[in-house]
C-alpha atoms as a printed R data frame, in Angstrom:
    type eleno elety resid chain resno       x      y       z
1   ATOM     1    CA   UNK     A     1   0.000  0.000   0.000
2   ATOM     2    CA   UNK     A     2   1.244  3.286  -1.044
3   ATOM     3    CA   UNK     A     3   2.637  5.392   2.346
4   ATOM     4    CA   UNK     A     4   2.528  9.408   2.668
5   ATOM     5    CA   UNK     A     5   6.602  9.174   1.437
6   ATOM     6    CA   UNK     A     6   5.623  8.193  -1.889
7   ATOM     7    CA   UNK     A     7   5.743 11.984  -3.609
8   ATOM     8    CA   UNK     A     8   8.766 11.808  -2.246
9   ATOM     9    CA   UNK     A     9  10.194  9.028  -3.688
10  ATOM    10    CA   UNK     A    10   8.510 10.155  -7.305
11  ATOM    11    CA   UNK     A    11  10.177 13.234  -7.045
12  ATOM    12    CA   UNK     A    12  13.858 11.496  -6.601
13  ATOM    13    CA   UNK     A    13  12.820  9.090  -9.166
14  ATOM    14    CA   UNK     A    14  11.654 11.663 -11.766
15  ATOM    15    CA   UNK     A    15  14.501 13.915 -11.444
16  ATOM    16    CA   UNK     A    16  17.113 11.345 -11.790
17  ATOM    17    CA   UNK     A    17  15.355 10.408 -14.980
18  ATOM    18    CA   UNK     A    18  15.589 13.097 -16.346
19  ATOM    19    CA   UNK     A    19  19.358 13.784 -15.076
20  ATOM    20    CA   UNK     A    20  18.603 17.127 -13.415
21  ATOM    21    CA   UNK     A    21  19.820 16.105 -10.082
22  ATOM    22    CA   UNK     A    22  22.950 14.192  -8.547
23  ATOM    23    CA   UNK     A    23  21.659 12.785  -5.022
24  ATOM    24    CA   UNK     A    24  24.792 11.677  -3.538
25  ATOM    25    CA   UNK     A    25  23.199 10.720  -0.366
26  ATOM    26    CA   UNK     A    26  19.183 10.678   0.804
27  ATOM    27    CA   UNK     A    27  18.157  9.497   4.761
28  ATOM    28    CA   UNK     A    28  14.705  9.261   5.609
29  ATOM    29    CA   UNK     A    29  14.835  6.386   7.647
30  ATOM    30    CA   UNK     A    30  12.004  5.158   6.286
31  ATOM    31    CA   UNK     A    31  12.115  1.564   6.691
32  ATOM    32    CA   UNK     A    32  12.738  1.040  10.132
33  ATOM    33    CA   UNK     A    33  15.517 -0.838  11.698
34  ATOM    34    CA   UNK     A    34  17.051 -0.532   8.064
35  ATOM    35    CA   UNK     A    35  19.181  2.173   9.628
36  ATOM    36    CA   UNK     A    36  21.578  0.002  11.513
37  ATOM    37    CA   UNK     A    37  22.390 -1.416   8.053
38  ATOM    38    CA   UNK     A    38  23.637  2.359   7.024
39  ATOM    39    CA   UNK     A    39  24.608  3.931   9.542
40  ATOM    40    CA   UNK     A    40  27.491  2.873  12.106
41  ATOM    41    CA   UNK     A    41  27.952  4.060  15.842
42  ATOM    42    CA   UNK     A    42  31.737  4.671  16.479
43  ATOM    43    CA   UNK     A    43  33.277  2.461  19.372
44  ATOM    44    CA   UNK     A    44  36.270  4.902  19.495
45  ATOM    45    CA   UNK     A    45  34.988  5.392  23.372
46  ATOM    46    CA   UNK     A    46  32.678  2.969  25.227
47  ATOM    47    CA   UNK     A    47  31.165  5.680  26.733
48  ATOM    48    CA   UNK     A    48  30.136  7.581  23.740
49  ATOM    49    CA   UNK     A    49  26.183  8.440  23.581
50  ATOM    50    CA   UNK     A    50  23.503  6.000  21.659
51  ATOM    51    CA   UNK     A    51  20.840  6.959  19.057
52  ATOM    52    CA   UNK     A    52  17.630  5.843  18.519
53  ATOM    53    CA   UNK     A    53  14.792  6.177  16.152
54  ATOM    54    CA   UNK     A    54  12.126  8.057  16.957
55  ATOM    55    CA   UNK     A    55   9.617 10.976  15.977
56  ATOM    56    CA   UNK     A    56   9.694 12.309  19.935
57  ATOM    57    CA   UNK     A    57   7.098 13.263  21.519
58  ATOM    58    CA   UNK     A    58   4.889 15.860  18.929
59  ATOM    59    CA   UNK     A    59   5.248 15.301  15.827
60  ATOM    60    CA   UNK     A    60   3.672 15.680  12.338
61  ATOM    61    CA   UNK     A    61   3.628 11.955  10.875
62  ATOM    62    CA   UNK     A    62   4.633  9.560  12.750
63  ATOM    63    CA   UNK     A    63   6.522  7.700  10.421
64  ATOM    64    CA   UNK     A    64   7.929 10.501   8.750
65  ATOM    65    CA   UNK     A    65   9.088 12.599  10.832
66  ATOM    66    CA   UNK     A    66  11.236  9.686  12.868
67  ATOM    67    CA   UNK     A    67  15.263 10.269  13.077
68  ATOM    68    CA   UNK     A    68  18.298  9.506  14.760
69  ATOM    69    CA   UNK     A    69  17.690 10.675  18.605
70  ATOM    70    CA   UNK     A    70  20.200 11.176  21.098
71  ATOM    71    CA   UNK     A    71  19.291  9.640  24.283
72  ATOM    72    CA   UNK     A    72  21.956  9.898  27.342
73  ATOM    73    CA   UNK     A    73  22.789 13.408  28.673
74  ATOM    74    CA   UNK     A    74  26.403 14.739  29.273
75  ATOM    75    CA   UNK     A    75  27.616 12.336  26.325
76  ATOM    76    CA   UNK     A    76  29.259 12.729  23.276
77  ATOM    77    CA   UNK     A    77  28.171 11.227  20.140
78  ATOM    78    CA   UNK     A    78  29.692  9.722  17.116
79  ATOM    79    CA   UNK     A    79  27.750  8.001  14.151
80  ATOM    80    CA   UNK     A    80  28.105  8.154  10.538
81  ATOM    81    CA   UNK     A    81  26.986  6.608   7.121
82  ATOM    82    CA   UNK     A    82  28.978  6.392   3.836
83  ATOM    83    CA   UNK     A    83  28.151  6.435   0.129
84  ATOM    84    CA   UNK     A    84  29.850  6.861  -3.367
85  ATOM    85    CA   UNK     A    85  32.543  9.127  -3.021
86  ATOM    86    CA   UNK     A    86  32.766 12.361  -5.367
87  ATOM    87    CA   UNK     A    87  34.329 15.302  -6.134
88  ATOM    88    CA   UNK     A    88  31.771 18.493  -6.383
89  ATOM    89    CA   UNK     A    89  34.684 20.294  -8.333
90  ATOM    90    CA   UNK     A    90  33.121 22.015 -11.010
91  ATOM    91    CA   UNK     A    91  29.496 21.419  -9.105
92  ATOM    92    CA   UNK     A    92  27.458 22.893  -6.958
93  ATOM    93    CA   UNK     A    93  27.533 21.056  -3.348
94  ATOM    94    CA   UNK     A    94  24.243 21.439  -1.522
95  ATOM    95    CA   UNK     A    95  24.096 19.920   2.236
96  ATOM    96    CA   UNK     A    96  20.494 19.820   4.049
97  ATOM    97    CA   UNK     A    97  18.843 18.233   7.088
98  ATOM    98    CA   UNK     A    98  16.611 18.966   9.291
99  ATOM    99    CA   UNK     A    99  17.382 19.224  13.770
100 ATOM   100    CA   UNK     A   100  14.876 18.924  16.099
101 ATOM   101    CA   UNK     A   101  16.035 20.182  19.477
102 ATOM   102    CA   UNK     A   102  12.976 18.651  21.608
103 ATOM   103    CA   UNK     A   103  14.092 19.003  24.819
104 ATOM   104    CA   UNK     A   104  14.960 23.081  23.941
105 ATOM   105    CA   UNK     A   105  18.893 21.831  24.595
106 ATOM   106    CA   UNK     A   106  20.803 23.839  26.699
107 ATOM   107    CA   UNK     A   107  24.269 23.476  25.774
108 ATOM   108    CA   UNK     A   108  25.291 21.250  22.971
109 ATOM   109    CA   UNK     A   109  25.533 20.545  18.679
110 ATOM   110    CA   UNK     A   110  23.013 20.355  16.358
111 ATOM   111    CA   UNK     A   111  25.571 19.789  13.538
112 ATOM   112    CA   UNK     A   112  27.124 17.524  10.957
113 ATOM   113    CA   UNK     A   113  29.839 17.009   9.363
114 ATOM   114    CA   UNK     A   114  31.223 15.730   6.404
115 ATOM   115    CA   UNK     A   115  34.412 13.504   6.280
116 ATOM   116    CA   UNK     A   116  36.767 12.578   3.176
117 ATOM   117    CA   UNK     A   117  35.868  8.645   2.017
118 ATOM   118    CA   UNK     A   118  38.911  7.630   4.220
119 ATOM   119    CA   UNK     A   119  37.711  8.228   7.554
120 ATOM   120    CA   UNK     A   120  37.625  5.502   9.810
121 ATOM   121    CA   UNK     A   121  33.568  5.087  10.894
122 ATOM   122    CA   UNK     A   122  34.513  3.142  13.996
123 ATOM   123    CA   UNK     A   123  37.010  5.199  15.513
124 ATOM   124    CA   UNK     A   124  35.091  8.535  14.329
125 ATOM   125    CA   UNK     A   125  36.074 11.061  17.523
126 ATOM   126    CA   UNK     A   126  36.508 14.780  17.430
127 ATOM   127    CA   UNK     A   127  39.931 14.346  16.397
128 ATOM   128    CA   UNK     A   128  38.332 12.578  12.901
129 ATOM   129    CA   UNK     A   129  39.104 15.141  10.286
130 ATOM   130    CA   UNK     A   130  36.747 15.985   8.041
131 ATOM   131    CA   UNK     A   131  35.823 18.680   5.381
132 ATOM   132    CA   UNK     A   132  33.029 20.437   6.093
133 ATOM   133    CA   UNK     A   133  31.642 21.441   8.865
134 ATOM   134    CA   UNK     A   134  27.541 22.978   9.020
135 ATOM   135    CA   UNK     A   135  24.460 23.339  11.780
136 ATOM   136    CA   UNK     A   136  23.284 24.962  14.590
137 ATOM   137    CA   UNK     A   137  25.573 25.336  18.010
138 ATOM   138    CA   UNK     A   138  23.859 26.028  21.181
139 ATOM   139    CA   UNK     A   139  25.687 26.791  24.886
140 ATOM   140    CA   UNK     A   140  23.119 29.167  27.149
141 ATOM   141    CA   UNK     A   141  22.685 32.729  25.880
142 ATOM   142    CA   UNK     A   142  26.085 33.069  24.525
143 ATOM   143    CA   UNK     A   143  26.599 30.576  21.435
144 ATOM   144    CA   UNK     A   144  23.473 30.362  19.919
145 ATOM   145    CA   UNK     A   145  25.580 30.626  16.259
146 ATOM   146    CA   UNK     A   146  25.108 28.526  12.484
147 ATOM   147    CA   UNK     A   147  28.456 26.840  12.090
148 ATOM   148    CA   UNK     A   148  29.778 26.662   8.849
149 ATOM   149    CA   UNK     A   149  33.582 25.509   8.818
150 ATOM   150    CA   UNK     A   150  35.465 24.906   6.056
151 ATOM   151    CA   UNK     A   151  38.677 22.792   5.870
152 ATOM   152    CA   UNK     A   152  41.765 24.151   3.695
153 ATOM   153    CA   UNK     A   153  45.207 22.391   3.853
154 ATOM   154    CA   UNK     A   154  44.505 20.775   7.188
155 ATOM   155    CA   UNK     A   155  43.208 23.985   8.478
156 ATOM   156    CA   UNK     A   156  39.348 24.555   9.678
157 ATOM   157    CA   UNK     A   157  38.215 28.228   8.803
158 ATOM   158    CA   UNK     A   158  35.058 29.712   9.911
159 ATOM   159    CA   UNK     A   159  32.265 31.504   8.316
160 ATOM   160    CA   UNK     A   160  33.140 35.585   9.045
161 ATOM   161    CA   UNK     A   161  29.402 36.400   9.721
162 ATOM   162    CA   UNK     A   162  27.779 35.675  13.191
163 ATOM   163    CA   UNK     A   163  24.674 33.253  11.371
164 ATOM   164    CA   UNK     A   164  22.117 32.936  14.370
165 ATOM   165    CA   UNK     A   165  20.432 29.427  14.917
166 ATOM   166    CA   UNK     A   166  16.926 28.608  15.980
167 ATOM   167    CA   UNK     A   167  16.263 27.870  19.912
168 ATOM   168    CA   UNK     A   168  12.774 26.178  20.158
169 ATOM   169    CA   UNK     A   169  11.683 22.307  20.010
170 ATOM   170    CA   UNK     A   170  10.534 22.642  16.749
171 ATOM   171    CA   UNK     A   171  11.914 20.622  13.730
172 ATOM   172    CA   UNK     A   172  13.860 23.257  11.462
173 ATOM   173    CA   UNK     A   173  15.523 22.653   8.502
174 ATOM   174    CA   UNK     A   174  19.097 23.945   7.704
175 ATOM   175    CA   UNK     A   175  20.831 23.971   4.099
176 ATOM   176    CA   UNK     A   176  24.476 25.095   2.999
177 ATOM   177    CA   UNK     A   177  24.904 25.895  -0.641
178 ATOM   178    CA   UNK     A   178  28.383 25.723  -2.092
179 ATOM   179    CA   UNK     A   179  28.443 26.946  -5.762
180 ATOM   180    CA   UNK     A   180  30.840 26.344  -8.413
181 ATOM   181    CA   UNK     A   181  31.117 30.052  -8.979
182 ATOM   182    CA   UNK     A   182  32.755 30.349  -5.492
183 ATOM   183    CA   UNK     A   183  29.494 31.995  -3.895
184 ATOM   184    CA   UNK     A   184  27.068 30.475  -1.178
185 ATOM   185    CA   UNK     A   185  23.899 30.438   0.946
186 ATOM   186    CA   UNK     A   186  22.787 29.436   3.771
187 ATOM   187    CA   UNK     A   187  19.070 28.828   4.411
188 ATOM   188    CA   UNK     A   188  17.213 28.263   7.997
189 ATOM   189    CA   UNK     A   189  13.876 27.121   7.238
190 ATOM   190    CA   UNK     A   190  13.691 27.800   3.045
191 ATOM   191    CA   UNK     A   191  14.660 31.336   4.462
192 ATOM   192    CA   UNK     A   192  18.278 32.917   3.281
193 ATOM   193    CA   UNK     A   193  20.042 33.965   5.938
194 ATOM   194    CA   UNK     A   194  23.725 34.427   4.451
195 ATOM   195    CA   UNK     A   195  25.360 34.914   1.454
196 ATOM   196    CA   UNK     A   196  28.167 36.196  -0.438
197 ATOM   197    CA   UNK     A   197  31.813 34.748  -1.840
198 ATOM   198    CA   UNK     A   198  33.744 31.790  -0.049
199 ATOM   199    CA   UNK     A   199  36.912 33.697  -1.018
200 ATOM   200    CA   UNK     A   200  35.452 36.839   0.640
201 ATOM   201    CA   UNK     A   201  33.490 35.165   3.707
202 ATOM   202    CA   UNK     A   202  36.517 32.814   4.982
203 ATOM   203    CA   UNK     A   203  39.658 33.888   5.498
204 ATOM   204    CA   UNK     A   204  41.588 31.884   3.832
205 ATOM   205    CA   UNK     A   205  44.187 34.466   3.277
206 ATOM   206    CA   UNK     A   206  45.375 32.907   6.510
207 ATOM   207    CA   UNK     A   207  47.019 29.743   4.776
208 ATOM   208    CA   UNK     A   208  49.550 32.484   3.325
209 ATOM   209    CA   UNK     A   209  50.977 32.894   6.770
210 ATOM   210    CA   UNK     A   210  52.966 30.417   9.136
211 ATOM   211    CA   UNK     A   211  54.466 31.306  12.786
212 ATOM   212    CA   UNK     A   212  57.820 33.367  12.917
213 ATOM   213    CA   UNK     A   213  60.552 31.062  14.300
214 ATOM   214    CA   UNK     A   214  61.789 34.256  16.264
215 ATOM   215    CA   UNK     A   215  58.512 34.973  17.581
216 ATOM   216    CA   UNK     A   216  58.443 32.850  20.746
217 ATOM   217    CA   UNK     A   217  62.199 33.883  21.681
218 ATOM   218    CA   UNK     A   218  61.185 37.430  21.447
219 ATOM   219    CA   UNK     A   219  58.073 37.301  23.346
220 ATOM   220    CA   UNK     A   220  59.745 35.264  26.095
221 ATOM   221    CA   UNK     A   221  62.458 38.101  26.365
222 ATOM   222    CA   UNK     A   222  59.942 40.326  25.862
223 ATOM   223    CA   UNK     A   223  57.910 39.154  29.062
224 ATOM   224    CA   UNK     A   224  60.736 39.078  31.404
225 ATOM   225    CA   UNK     A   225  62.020 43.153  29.906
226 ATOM   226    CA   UNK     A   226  58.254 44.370  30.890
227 ATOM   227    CA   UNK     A   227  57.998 41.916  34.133
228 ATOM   228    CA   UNK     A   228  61.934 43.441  35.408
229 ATOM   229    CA   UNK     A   229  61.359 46.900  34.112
230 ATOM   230    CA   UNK     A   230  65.560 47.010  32.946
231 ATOM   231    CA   UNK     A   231  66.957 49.879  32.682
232 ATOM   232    CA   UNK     A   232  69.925 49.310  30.538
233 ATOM   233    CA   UNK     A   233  71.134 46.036  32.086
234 ATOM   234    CA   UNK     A   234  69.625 42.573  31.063
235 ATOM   235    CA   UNK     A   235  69.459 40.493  33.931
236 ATOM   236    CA   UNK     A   236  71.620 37.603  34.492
237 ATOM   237    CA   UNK     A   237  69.300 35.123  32.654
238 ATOM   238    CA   UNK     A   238  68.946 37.402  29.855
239 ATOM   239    CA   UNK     A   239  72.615 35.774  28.906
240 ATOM   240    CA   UNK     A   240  73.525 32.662  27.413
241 ATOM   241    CA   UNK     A   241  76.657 31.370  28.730
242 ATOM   242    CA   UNK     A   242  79.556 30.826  26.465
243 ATOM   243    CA   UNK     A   243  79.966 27.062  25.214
244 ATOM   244    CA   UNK     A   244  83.378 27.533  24.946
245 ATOM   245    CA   UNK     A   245  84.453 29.579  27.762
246 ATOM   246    CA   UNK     A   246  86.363 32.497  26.069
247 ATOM   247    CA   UNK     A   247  86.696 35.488  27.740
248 ATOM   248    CA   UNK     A   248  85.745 37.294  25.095
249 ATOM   249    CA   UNK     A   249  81.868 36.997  26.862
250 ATOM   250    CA   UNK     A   250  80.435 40.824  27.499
251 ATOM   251    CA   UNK     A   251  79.475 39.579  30.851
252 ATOM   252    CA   UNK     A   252  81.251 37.705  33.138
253 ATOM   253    CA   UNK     A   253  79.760 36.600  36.746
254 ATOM   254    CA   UNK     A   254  81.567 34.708  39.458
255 ATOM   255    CA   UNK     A   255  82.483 31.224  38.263
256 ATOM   256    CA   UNK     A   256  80.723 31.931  34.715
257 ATOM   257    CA   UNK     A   257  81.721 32.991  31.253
258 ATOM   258    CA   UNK     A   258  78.416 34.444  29.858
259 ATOM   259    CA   UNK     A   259  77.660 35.958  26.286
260 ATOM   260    CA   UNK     A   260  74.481 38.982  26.039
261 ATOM   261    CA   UNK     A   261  71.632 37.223  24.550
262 ATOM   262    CA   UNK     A   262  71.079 39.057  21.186
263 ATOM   263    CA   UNK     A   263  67.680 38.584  21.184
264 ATOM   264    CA   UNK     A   264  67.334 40.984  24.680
265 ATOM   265    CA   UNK     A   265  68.076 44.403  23.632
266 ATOM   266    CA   UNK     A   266  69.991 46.212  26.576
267 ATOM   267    CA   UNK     A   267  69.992 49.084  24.943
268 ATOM   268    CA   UNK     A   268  66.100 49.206  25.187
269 ATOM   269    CA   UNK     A   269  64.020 51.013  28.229
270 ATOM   270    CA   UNK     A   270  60.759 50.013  28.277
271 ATOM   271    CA   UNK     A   271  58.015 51.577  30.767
272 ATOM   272    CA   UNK     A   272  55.419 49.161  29.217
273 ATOM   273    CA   UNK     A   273  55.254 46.740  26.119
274 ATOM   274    CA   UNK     A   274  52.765 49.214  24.504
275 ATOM   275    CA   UNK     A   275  55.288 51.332  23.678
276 ATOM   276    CA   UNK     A   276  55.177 51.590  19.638
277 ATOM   277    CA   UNK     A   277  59.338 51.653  19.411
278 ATOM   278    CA   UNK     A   278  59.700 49.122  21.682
279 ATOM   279    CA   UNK     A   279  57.728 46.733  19.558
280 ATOM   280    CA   UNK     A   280  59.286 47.861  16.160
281 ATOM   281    CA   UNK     A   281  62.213 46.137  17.300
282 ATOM   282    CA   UNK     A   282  61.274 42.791  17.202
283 ATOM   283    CA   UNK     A   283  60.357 40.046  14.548
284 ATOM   284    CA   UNK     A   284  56.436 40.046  14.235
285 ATOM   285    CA   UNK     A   285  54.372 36.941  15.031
286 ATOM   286    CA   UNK     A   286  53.975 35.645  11.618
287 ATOM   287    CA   UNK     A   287  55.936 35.898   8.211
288 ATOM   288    CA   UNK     A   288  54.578 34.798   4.391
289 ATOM   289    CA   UNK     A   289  54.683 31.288   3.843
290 ATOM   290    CA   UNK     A   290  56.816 31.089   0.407
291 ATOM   291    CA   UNK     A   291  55.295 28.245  -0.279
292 ATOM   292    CA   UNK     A   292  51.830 29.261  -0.288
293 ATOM   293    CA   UNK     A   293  50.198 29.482  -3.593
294 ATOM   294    CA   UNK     A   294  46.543 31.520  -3.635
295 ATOM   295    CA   UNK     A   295  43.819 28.986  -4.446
296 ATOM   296    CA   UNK     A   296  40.931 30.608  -5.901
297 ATOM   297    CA   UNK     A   297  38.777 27.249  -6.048
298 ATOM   298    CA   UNK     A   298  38.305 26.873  -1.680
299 ATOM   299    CA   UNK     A   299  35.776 24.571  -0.578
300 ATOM   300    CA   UNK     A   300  36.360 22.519  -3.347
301 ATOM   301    CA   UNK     A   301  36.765 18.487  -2.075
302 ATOM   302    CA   UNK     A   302  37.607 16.094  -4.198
303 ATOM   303    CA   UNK     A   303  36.810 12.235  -2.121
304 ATOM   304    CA   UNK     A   304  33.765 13.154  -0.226
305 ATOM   305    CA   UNK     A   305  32.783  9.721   0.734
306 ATOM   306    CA   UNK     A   306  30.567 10.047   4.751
307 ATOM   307    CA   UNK     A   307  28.282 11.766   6.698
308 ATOM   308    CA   UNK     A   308  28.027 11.903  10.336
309 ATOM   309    CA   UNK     A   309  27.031 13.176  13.491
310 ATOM   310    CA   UNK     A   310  30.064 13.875  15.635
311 ATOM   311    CA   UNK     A   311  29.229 16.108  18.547
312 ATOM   312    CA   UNK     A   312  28.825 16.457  22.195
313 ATOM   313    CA   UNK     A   313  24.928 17.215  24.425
314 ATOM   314    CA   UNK     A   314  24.534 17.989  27.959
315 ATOM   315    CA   UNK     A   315  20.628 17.515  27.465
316 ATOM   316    CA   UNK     A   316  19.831 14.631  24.613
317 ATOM   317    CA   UNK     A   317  16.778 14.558  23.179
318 ATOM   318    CA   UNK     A   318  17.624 15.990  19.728
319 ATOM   319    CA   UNK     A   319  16.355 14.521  16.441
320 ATOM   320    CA   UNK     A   320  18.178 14.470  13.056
321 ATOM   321    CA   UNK     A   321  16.302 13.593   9.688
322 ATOM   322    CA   UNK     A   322  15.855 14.279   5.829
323 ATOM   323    CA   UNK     A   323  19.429 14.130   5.387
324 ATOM   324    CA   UNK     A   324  20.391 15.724   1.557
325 ATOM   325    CA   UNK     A   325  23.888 15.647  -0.372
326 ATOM   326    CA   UNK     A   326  22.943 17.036  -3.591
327 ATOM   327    CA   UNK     A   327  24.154 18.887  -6.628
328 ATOM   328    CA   UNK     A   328  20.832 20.469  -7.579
329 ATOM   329    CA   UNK     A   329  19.609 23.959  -5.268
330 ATOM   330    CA   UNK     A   330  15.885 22.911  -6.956
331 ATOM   331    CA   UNK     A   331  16.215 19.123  -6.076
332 ATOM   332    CA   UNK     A   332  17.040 20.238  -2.375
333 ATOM   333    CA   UNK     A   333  14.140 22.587  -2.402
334 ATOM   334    CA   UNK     A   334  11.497 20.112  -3.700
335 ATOM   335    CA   UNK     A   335  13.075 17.751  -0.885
336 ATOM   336    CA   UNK     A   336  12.743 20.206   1.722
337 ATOM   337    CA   UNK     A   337   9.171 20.947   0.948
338 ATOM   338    CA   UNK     A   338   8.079 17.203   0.647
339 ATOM   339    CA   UNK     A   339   9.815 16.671   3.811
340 ATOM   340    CA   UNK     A   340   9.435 19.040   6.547
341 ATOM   341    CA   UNK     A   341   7.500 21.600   4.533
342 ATOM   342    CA   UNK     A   342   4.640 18.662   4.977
343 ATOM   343    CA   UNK     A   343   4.631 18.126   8.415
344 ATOM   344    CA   UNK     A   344   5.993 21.522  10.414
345 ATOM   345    CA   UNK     A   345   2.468 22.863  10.422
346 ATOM   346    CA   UNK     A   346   1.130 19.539  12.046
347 ATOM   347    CA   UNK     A   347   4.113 19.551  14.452
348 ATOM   348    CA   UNK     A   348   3.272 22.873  15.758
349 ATOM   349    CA   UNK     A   349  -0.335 21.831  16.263
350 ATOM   350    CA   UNK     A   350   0.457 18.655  17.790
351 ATOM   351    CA   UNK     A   351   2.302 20.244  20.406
352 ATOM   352    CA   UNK     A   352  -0.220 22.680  20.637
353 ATOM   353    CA   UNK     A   353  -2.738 20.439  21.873
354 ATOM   354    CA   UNK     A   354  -0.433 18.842  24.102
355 ATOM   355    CA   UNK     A   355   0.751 21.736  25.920
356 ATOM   356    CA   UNK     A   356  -2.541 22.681  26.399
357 ATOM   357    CA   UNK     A   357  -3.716 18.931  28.079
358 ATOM   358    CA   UNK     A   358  -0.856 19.188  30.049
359 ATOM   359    CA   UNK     A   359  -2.127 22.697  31.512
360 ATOM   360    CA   UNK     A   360  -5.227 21.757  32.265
361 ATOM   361    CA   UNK     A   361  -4.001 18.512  33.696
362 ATOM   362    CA   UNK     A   362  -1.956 20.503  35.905
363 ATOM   363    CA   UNK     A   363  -5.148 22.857  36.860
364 ATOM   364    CA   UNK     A   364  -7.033 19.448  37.591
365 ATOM   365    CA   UNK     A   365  -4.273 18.023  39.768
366 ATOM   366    CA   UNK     A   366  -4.295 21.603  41.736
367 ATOM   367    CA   UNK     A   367  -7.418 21.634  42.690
368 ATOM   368    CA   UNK     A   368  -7.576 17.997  43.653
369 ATOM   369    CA   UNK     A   369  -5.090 18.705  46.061
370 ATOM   370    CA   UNK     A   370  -6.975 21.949  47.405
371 ATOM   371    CA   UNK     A   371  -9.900 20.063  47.499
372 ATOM   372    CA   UNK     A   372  -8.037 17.873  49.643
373 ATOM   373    CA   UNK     A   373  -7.015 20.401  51.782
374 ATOM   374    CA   UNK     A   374 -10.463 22.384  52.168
375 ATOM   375    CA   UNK     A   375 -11.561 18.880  53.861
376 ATOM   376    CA   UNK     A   376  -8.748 19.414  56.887
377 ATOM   377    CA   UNK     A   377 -10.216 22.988  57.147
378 ATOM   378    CA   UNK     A   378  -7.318 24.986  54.586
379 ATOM   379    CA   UNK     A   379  -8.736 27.545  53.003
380 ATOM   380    CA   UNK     A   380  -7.506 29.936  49.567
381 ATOM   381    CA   UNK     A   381  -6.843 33.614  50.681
382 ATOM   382    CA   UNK     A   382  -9.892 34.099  48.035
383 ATOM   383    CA   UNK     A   383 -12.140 32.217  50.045
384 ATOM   384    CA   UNK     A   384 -11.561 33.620  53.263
C-alpha cells in the first residue's frame, strides 16, 4: 500500500530520470531498523552516547518525521553513514537536514559534518578530520551561532558572519549551498540567511601565513624586559653562557663565562610593552609562507565519501532527519518541501494540543489537592 513518502520518492525518481539532479546521499529512515544497516555508531569510546529512532514526543507523521535521537545526557556522540565518493569540483555542493532540538537543549551541537571517504567510521572522535563542517551550536545565551567551517590544507576556517540558529523544540531545517562560482547560501527554514563569496566570507588568506621562528624567543624576552622593568642592564638570565668559555663573553659573573643574549636588547628602556618603538624592534608573530600558492577554487573536495554526526549534548533529546547531499539547489528545495514543509504545520499543532492537556491537567491536579485540603479545614486567601 502506497505510504505518505511516496511523492517523495517520485520526485527522486523523476529527477534522476531526467538527469537534473545528482543525489549523492538521501536518509529518511524510512524503513525502520534498516538504519543500523547504514549507519554505524563509532566504538572509538565505550562511553560515547547512543541513538535511537524516533519521531519524539509531537510530531507531524509519525513515520515521517522519525530520526536519529540522542538519548543519554552529558555524552558525546559519534555516528556516521557512507556512500559513493565524489568530487563536487566544477558542481554545486548542496548539504540539508533537518534538527529537532525537543528538549529546547541547553548546551550542545546540532551539527554535521562531512568527512573525506577515508575516515575511519569506527574510531570517528573529534579528532576525525573531516571537510566540512555545518548546523546549529547552542551553549546558554552566549553561542546560539550557524556553524559553517570549512577545511583548507589541514586547516578549519570559519564563516566571518555571526549566522544565528533557531532555539525552540521545533523541527527546522538547515541547508548550505556551495556553488561552483565560489558563492554560497545558507538557508534556515527555506529562508536565506547568508550569502556572499567563499573567497570573501573565509579567510583563507590565513594559509599564506605560518608562525615566525623568532617569535616565541622574542616574546619570552619580551615578558621578562616588561615583568623586570631594565633599565639598561639585562638580567643575568637574559645571557647565554659561552659554550666555549672564552673570555671574550660581554658579561662575566663569578664562576661563569656568559655571552648577552642578542635577542634581549639592553639598549632598550621600556616603561610598558605598549610602547610603539619598543615593539618595532622585534620580529612580528607571523611571516609569508613562500610556499603558499593563492587557491581561488576553496571549498572545493575532491573524495567526499561520509556523513556523520560527531558532537557532544549535555541535554539529549535531539532529532536528526531528511538528510540531503545534492548537486541540484531545486532538487534540495522540492526535498525540503516534501519533507518538513509537509509536516511543520502539524508539528506545531500537535504540540499545541499537548501543551494545552498538560495545563489543564496541571489545573485538575491543583485543585484535587486543594480540594483535599479544604476537607482538613485549609482555606484559599480568596475564600476567606
Amino acid at each position: 500500500m502506497a505510504g505518505p513518502w511516496c511523492s517523495t520518492l517520485l520526485l527522486l525518481l523523476g529527477l534522476r530520470r531526467l538527469g537534473v539532479a545528482l543525489v549523492y546521499f538521501q536518509e529518511e529512515f524510512l524503513d525502520g531498523d534498516g538504519w543500523k544497516k547504514r549507519w554505524l555508531q563509532s566504538t572509538h569510546d565505550p562511553n560515547f552516547g547512543k541513538f535511537k529512532l524516533s519521531a519524539g514526543k509531537f510530531y507531524g507523521d509519525a513515520m515521517r518525521d522519525r530520526g536519529l535521537q540522542t538519548t543519554e545526557n552529558s555524552k558525546f556522540y559519534a555516528i556516521s553513514s557512507r556512500f559513493k565518493p565524489f568530487s563536487n569540483r566544477g558542481k554545486s555542493l548542496i548539504i540539508q537536514y533537518t534538527v529537532k532540538h525537543e528538549q529546547k537543549i541547553d548546551c550542545g551541537g546540532g551539527y554535521v559534518k562531512l568527512f573525506p571517504s577515508d575516515v575511519d567510521p569506527e574510531n570517528l572522535s573529534e579528532n576525525s578530520y573531516y571537510y566540512i563542517m555545518f548546523g546549529p551550536d547552542i551553549c546558554g545565551f552566549e553561542t546560539r551561532i550557524t556553524h559553517v567551517i570549512l577545511s583548507s590544507r589541514n586547516k578549519y576556517i570559519s564563516n566571518k558572519k555571526r549566522i544565528r540558529c533557531k532555539v525552540d523544540g521545533f523541527t527546522h531545517l538547515y541547508t548550505l549551498i556551495l556553488r561552483r562560482d565560489q558563492t554560497y547560501k545558507v538557508r534556515i527554514d527555506a529562508k536565506l540567511v547568508a550569502s556572499g563569496n567563499i573567497n570573501d566570507d573565509w579567510d583563507f588568506s590565513s594559509l599564506g601565513k605560518i608562525e615566525n621562528p623568532s617569535s616565541r624567543k622574542r616574546e619570552e624576552c619580551a615578558e621578562r624586559t616588561h615583568a623586570e622593568n631594565l633599565s639598561g642592564v639585562c638580567k643575568e638570565r637574559d645571557f647565554f653562557l659561552d659554550m666555549i668559555g672564552r673570555k671574550t663573553s660581554i658579561v662575566e659573573l663569578p664562576g661563569k663565562s656568559m655571552i648577552q643574549n642578542p635577542l634581549c636588547k639592553s639598549d632598550l628602556k621600556p616603561k610598558n610593552t605598549d610602547d610603539q618603538n619598543y615593539k618595532e624592534d622585534w620580529p612580528q608573530s607571523e611571516m609569508k609562507n613562500e610556499e603558499h600558492v593563492t587557491d581561488f577554487n576553496n571549498a572545493v573536495y575532491e573524495n567526499i565519501g561520509v556523513i556523520g554526526l560527531e558532537l557532544w549534548q549535555v541535554r539529549s533529546g535531539t532529532i536528526f532527519d531528511n538528510f540531503l547531499i545534492t548537486d541540484s539547489e531545486e532538487y534540495a528545495k522540492d526535498f525540503g518541501e516534501q519533507t518538513w514543509g509537509r509536516t511543520k504545520g502539524l508539528e506545531r499543532e500537535m504540540d499545541s494540543i499537548q501543551t494545552k492537556a498538560e495545563l489543564e491537567k496541571a489545573r485538575q491536579e491543583e485543585d484535587e489537592f486543594f480540594r483535599g485540603l479544604h476537607k482538613t479545614g485549609f482555606r484559599k486567601k480568596n475564600e476567606r
